[in-house]
Backbone bond lengths (Angstrom), bond angles and torsions (degrees), N, CA, C in turn:
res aa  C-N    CA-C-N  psi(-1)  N-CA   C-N-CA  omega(-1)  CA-C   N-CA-C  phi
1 X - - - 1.461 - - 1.524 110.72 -
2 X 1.469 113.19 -38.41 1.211 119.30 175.64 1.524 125.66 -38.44
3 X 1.503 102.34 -63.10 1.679 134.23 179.11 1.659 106.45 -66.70
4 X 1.461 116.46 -18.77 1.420 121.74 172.59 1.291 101.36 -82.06
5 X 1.210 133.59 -46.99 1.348 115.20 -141.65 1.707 90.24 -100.62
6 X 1.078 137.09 -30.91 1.926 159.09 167.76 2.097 83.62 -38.88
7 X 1.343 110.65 -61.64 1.572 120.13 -179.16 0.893 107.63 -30.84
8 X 1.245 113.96 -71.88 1.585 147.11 -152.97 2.021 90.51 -69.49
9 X 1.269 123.91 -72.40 1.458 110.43 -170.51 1.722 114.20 -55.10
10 X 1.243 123.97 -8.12 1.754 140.32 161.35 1.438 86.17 -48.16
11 X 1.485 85.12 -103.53 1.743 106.73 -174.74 1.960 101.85 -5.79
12 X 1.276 99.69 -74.93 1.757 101.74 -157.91 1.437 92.93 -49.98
13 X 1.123 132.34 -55.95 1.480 125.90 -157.60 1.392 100.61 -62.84
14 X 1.353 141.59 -11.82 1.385 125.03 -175.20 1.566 100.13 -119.15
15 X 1.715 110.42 35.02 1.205 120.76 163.53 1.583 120.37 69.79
16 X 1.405 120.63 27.53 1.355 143.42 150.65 1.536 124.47 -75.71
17 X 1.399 115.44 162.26 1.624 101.33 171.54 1.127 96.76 -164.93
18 X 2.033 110.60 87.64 1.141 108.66 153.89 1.407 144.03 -134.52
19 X 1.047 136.99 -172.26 1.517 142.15 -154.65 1.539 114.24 -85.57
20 X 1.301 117.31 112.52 1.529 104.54 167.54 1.550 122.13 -129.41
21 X 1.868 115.20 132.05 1.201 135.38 -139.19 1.362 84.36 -132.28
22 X 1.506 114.73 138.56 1.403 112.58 171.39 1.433 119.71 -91.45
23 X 1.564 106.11 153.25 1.521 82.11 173.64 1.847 85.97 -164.69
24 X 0.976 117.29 150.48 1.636 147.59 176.52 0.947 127.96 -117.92
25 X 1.335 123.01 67.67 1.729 133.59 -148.82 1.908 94.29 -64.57
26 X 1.332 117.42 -6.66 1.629 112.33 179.36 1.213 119.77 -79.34
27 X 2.054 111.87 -18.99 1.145 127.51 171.87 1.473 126.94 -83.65
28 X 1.510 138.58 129.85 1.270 121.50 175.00 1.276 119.37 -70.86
29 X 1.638 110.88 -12.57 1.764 116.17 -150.78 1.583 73.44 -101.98
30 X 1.561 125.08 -39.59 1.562 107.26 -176.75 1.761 102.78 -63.43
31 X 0.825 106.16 -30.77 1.682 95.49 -162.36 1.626 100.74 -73.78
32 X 1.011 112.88 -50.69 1.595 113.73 170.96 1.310 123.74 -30.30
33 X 1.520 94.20 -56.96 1.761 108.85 -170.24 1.426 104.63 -66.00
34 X 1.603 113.97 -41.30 1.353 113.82 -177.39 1.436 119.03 -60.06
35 X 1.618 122.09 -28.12 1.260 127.53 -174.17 1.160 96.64 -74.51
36 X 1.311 129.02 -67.07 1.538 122.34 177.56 1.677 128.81 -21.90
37 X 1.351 98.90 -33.16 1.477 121.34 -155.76 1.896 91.11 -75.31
38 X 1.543 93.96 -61.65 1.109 102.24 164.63 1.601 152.03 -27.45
39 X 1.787 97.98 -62.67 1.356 91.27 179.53 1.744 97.55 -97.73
40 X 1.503 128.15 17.72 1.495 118.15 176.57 1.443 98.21 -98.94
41 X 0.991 144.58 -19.56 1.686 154.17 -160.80 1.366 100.25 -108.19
42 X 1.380 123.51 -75.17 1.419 141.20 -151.65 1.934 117.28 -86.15
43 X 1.516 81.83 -46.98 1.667 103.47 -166.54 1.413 110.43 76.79
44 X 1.199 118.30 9.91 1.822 98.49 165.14 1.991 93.21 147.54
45 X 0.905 114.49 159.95 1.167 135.67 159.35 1.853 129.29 -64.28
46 X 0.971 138.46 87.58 1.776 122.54 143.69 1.412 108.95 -40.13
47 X 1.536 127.38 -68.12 1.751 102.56 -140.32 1.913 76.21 -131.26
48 X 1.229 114.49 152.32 1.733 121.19 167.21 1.696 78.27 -152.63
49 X 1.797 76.58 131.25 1.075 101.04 176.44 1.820 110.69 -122.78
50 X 1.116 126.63 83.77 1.570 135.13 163.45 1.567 114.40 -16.73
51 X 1.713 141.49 66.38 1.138 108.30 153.66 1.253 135.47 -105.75
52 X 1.166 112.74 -1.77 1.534 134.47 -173.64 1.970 101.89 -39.29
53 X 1.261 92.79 122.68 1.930 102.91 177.80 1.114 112.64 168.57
54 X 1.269 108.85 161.11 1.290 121.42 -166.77 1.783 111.99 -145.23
55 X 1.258 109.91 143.75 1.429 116.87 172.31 1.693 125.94 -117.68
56 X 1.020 107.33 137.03 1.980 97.46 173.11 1.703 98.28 -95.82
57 X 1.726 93.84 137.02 1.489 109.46 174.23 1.232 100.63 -37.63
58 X 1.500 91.51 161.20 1.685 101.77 171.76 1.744 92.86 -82.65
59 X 1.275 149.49 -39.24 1.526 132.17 -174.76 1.653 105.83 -72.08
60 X 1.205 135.45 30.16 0.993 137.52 -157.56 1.524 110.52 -104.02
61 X 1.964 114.04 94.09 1.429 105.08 -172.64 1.623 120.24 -81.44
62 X 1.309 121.97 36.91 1.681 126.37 155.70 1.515 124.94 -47.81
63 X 1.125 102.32 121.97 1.717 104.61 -178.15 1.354 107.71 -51.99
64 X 1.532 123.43 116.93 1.198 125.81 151.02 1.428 144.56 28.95
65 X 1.568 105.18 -73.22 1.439 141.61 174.04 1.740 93.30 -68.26
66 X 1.500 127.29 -71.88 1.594 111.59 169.88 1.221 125.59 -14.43
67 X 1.341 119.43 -80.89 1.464 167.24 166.51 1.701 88.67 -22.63
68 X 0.903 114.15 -60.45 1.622 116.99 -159.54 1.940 92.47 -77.24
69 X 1.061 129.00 -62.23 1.498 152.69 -109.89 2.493 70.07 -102.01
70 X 1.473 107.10 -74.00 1.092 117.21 -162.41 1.609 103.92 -61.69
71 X 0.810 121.37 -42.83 1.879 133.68 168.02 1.637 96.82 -24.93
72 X 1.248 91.15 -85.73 1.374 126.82 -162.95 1.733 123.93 -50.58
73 X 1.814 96.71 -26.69 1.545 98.63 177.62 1.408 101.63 -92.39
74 X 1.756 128.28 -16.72 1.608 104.62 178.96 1.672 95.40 -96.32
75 X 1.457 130.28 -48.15 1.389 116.38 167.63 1.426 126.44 -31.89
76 X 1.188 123.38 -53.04 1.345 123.90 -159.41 1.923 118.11 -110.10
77 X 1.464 73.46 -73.28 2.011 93.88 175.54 1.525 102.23 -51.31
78 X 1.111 129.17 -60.76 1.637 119.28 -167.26 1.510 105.00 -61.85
79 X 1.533 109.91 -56.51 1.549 123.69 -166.77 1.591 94.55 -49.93
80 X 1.036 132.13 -50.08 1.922 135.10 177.35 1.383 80.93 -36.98
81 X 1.603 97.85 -100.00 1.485 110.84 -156.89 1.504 115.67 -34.00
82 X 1.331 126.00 -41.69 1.545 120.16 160.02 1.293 146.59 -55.38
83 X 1.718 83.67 -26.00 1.819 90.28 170.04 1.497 96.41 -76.04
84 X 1.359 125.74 -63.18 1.637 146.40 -163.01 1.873 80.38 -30.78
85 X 1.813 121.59 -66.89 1.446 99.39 -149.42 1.542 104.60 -91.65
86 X 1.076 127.51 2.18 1.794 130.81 162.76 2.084 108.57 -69.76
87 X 1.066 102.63 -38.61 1.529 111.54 -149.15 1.890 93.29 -59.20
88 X 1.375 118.75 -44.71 1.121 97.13 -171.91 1.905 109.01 -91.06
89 X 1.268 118.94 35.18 1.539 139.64 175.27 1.485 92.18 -80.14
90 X 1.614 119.21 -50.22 1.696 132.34 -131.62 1.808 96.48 -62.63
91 X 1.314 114.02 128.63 1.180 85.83 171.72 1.724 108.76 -99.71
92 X 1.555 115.72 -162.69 1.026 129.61 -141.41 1.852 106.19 -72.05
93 X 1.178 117.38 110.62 1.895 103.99 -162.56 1.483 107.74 99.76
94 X 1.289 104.60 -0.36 1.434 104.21 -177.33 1.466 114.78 -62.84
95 X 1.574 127.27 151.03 1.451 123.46 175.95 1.980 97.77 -125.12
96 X 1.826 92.12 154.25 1.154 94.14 173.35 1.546 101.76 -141.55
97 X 1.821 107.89 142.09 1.039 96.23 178.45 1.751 106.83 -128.22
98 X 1.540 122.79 140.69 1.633 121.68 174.73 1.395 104.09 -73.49
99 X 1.174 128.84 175.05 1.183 151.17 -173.04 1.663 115.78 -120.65
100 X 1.518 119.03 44.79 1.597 113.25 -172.49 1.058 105.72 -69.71
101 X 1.591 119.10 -145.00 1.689 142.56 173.79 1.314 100.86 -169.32
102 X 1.510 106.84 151.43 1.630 132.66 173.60 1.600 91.16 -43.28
103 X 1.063 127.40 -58.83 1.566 136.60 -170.67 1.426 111.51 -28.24
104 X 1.371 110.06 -32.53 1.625 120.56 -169.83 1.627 107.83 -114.56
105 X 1.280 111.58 37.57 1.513 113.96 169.81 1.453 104.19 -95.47
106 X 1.518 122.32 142.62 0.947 123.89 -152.88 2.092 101.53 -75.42
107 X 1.057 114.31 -55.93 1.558 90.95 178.19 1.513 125.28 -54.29
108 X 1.261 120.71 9.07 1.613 123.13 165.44 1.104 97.99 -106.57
109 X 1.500 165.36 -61.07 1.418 150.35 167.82 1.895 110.34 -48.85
110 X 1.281 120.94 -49.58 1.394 116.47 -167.17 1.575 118.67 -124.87
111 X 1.500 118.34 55.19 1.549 124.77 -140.47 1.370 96.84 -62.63
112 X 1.559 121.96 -49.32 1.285 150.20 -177.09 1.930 105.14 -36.88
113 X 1.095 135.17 99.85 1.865 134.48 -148.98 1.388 78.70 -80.84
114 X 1.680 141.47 -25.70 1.634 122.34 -132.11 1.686 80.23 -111.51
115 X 1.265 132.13 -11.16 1.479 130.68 171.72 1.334 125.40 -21.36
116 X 0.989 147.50 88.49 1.301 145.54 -147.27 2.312 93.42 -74.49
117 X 1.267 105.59 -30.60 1.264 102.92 172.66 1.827 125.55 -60.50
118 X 1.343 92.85 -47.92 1.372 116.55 164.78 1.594 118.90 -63.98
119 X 0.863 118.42 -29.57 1.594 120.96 -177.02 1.958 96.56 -83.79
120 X 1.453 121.92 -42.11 1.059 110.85 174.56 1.337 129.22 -79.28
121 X 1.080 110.36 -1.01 1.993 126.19 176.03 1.541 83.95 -78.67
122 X 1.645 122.96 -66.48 1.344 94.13 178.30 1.279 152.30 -77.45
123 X 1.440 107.28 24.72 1.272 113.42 -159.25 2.128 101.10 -92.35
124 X 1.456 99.01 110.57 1.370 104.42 -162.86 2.093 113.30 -53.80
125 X 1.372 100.06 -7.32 1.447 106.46 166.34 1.372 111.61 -74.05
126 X 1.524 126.38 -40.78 1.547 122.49 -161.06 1.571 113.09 -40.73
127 X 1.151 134.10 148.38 1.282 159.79 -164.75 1.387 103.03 -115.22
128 X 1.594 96.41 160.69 1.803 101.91 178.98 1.533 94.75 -80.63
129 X 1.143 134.13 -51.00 1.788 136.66 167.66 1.447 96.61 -24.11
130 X 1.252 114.81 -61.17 2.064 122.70 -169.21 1.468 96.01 -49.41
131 X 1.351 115.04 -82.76 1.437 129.52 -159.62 1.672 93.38 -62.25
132 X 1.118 154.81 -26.43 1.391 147.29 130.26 1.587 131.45 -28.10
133 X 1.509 95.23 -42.23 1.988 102.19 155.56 1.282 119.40 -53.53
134 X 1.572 102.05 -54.57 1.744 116.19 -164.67 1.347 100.72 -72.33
135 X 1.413 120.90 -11.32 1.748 96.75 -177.23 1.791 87.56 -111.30
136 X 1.447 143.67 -12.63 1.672 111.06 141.62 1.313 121.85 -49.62
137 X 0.915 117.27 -27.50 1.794 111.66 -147.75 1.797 86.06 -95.55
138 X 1.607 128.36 -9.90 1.241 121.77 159.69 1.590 130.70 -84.01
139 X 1.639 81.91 1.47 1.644 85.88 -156.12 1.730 85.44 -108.70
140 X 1.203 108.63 -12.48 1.860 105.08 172.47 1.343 108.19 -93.07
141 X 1.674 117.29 -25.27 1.140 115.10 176.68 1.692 113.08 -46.07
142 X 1.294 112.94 -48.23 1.450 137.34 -151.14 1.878 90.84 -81.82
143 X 1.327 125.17 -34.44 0.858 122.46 -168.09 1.726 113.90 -94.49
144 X 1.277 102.05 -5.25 1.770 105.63 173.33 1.629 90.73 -122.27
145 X 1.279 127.51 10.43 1.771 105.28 165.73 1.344 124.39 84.47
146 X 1.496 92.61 9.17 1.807 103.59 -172.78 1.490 121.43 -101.03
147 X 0.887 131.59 110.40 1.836 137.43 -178.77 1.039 97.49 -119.20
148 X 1.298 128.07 60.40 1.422 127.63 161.17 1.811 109.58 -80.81
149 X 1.719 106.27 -40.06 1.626 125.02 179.84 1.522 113.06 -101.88
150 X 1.137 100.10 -31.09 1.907 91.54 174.30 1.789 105.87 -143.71
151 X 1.442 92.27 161.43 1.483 106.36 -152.84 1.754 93.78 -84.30
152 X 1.528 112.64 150.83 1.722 128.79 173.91 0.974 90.42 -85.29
153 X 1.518 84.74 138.85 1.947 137.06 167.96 1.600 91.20 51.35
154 X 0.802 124.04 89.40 1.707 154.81 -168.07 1.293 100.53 -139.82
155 X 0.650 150.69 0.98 1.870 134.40 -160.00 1.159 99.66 -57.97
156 X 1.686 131.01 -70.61 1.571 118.05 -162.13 1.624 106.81 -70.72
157 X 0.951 141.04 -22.01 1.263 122.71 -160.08 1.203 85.56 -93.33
158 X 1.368 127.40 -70.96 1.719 109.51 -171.90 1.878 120.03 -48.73
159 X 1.499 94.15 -17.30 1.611 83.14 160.14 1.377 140.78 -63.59
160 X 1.387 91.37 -33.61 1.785 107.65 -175.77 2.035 105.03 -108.97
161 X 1.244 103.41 6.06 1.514 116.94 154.39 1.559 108.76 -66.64
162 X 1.761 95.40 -56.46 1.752 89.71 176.46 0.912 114.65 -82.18
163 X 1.067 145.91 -10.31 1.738 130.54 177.45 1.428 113.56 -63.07
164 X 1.609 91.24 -45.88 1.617 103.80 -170.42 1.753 107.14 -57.20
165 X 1.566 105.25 -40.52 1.533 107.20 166.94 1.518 118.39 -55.15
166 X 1.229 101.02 -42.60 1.740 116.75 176.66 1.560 99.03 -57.61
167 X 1.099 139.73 -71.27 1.244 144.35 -178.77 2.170 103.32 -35.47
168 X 1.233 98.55 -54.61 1.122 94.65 -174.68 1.465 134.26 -63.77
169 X 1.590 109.77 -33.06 1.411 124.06 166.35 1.758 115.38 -55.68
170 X 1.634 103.21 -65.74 1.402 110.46 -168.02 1.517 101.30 -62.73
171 X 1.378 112.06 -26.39 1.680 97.50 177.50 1.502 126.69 -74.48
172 X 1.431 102.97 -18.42 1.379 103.21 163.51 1.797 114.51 -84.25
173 X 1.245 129.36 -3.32 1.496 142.47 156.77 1.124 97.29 -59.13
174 X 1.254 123.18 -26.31 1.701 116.53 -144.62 1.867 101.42 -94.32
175 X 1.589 91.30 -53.62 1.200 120.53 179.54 1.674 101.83 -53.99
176 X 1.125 119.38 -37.60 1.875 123.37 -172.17 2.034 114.49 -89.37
177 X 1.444 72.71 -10.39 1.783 89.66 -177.60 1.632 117.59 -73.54
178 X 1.038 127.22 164.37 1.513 125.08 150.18 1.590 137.40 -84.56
179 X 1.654 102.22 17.62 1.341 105.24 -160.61 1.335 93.70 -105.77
180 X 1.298 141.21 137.58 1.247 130.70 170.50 1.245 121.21 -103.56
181 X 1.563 106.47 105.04 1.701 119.08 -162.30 2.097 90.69 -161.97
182 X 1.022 88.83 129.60 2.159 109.45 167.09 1.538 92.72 -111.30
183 X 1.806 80.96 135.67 1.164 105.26 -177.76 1.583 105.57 -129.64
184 X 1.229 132.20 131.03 1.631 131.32 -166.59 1.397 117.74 -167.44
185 X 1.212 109.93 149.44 1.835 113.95 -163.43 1.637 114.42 -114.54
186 X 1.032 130.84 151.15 1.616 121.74 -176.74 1.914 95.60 -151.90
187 X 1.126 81.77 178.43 1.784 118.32 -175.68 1.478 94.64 -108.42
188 X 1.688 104.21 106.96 1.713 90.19 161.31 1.482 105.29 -71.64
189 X 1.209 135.64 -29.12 1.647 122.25 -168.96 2.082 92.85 119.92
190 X 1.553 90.10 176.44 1.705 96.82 175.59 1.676 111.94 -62.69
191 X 0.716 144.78 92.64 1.306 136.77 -173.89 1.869 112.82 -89.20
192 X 1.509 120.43 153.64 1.239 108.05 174.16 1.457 101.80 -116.04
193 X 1.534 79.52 125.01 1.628 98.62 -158.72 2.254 105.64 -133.99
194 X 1.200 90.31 -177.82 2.098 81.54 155.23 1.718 115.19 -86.90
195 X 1.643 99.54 -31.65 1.529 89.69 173.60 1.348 120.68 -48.74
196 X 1.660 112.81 -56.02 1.673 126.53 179.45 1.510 95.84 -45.94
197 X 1.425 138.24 -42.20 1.361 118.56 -140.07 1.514 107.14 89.42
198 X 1.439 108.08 -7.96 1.765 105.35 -160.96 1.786 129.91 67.34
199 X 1.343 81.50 14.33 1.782 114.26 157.38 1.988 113.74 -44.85
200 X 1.224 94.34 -65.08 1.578 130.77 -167.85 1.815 88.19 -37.83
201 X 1.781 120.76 135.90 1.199 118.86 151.27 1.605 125.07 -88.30
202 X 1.028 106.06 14.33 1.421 101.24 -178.50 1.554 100.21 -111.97
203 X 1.470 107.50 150.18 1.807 111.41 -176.76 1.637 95.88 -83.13
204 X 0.877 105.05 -169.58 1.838 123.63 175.66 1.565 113.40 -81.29
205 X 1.368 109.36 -24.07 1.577 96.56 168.25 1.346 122.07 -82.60
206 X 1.510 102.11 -29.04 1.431 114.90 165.41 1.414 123.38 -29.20
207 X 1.442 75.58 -88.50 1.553 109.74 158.08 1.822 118.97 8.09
208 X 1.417 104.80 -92.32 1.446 157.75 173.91 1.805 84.78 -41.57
209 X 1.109 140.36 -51.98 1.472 143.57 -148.17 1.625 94.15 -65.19
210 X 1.682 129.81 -59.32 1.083 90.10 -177.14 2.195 124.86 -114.16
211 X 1.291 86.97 55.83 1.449 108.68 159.55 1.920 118.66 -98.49
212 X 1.488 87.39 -46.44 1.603 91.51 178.70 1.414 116.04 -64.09
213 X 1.400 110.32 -26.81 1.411 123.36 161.98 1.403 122.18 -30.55
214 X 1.687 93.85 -74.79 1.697 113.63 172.56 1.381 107.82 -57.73
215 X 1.358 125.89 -8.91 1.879 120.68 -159.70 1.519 83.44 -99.37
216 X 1.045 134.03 2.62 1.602 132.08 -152.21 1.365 100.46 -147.73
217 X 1.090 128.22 -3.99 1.916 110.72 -178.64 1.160 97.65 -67.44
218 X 1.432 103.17 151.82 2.014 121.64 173.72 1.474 88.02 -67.91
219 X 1.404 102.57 154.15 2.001 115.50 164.36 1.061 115.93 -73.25
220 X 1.462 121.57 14.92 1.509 124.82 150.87 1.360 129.81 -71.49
221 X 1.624 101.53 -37.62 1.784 113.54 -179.22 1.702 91.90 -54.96
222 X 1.414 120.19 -53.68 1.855 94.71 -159.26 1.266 110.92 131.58
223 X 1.370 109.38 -169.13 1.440 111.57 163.04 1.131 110.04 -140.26
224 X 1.304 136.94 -174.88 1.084 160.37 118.98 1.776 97.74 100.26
225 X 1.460 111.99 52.92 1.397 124.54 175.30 1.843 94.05 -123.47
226 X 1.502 87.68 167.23 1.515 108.63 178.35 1.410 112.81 -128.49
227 X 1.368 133.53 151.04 1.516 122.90 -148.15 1.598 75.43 -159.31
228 X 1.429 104.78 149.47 1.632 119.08 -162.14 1.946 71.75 -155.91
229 X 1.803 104.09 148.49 1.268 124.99 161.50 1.691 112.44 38.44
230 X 1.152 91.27 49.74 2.168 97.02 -169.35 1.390 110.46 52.58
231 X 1.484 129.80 36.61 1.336 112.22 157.58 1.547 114.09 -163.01
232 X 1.116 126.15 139.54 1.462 138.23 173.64 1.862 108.38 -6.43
233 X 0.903 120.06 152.59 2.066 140.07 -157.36 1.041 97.02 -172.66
234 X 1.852 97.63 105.03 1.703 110.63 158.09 1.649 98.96 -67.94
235 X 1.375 118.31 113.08 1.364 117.12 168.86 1.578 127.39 -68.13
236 X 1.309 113.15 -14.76 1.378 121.01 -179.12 1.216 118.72 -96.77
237 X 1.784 118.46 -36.92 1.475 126.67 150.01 1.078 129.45 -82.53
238 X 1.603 129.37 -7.40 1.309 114.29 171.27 1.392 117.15 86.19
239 X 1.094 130.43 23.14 1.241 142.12 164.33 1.480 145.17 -176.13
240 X 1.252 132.73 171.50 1.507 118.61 -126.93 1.766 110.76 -100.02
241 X 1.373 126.92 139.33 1.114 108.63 -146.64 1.467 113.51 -120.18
């Protein structure tokens, strides 16, 4: 709340004026309260924008199994469950955008084409239940020592590997639905941030350029695409389309 509200007096001083609501997408009682907040104040959402995540340094000596297990419940597991209880907030034209990284394109998590893991990320049937198997069956991998199917000390990229899969399923829900709302995931780029360390060459407005993108496509673009450097990313081939 601290670092929210510190945000928020930025913003005003450079002649903005906006609202900050807490929320802990790791919590159910936060997510609850936040929905409430929502449709009693607001009545619903235009644009949700997914960035909530976290990474462990790369010098970071955490056992494995941590690393994988803690990644994965604010990247992935919460972000589900958060989209799942926002989505019917969206109002009508509403856009939504995830928060992945290049890191989680599938030939950098699953380079290997004959991957039996990789072949089922693309399999245009998979389910959020499916892609919910494949990230146990990573999380036992890690726990019997086996990288025969997915690559060691991976946690963030295979985190935002699945999202990007996650993105892709529910957007075709989306697309079969009656609600009219696009939903789509992008790469802000290296950003210098606390995640980077302040590594990242791009500033924060940078940054931000191609999310607002996705916060803004007409409901013609679609859903369930991924957009790297303001423009469309075959995620499975690796390049721009």
């Amino acid at each position: 709340e601290e670092r929210g509200l510190a945000a928020i007096q930025v913003l005003q001083s450079e002649g903005l004026n906006p609202v900050f609501e807490q929320l802990d997408i790791c919590s159910e009682e936060s997510v609850a309260k936040f929905c409430d907040t929502i449709k009693s104040k607001y009545g619903g959402i235009d644009i949700l924008c997914n960035n909530a995540g976290i990474a462990y340094k790369n010098a970071s000596t955490a056992p494995l199994l941590e690393k994988a297990e803690v990644t994965n419940e604010t990247n992935l597991l919460a972000t589900i469950k958060v989209t799942d209880a926002l989505l019917p907030l969206m109002k009508e034209g509403g856009k939504m955008c995830q928060l992945a990284s290049f890191l989680g394109i599938l030939n950098r998590s699953f380079p290997n084409q004959n991957n039996p893991i990789r072949r089922r990320l693309l399999d245009p049937s998979l389910t959020v239940d499916g892609l919910l198997d494949i990230y146990k069956e990573y999380i036992e991998a890690i726990k019997g020592d086996d990288y025969t199917l997915f690559k060691r000390d991976s946690a963030y990229s295979i985190s935002k590997c699945f999202l990007i899969s996650h993105t892709r399923i529910l957007g075709e829900i989306i697309k079969n639905s009656s609600q009219n709302v696009i939903l789509n995931c992008c790469c802000p780029g290296y950003v210098d941030t606390d995640m980077s360390s302040h590594k990242g060459h791009l500033t924060i407005d940078q940054g931000a350029m191609t999310p607002v993108l996705v916060c803004t496509l007409p409901q013609e673009a679609g859903s369930g695409q991924f957009y790297r450097e303001e423009k469309l990313y075959d995620w499975e081939n690796a390049k721009f389309m």
